[in-house]
N, C-alpha and C positions, 0 to 999 in steps of 0.2 A: 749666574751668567744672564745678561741681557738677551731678553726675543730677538729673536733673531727677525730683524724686519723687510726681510725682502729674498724672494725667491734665490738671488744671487748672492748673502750673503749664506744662506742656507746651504748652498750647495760648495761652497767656501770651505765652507767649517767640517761637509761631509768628504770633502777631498782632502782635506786637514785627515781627519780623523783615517781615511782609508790609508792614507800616506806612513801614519803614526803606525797603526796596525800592520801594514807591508812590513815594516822596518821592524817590527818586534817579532814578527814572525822570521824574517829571514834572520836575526839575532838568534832566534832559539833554535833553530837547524843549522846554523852552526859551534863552531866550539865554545860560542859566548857563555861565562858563568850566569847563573839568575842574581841579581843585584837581591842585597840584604838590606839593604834600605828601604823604608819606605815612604819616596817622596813622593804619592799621592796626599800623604797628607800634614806633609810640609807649610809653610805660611810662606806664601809666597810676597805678599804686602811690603816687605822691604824692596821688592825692586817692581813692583805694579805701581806703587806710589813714585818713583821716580822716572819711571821708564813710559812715558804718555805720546800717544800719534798723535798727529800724526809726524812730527818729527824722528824720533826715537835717539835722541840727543845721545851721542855715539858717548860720552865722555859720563853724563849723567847713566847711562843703560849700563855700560860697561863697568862701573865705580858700583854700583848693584848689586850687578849682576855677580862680580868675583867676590864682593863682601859674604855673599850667601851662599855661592858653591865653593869657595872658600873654609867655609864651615864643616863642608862633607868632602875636602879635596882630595883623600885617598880613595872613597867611592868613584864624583864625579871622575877622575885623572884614569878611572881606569878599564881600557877601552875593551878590556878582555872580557870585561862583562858588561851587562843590558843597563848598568846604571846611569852614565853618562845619555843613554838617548831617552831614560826615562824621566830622569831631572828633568831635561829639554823639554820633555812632552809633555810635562805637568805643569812646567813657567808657562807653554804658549797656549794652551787651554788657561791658565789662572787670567791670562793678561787679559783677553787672547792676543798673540804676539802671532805676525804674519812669520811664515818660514824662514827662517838665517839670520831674524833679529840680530841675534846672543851669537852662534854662531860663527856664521861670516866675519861677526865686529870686533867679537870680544876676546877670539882663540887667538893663543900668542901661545908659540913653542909647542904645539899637539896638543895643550893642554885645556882645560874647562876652566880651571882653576889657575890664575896666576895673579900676582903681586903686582903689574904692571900692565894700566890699561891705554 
């Protein structure tokens, strides 16, 4: 990961990071299973390489984006457990990807994972 070069990007990335952690924690206090996967150390590069700011070219991110959770779409799809938000949290740390990239653009049908972007 690039230095962070500016006090405001720094505190970015540590509200990122608080954000992430909120959300795994309120995950594991509820009835969420622990995902069995391990995408911290996943290759995220097929979709860093096509997914670049600052446009984030909704058609190129998304065509990425499902190619690769696609791969894991019974983990990513399944929101009973902590794996769907850990995939997420692991693309926008690789990218780093501002919050609702993938999200916002890419979810079609509840799902992480779909055929049609």
């Amino acid at each position: 990961m690039a230095a962070l070069s500016s006090p405001a990007a720094f505190l970015k990335v540590l509200l990122w990071m608080v954000i992430c952690v909120a959300s795994l924690v309120q995950l594991s206090t509820s009835n969420a299973v622990a995902c069995k996967m391990n995408f911290s150390k996943l290759d995220y590069s097929s979709i860093t390489s096509e997914c670049k700011a600052p446009e984030y070219d909704h058609h190129k991110c998304c065509a990425a984006f499902n190619k690769l959770a696609c791969n894991y779409g019974a983990a990513v799809n399944d929101f009973s457990s902590t794996c769907p938000i850990e995939f997420i949290s692991f693309l926008n740390m690789a990218g780093p990807y501002p919050h609702g990239v993938f999200v916002n653009r890419c979810l079609t049908d509840n799902k992480l994972c779909s055929t049609s972007t």
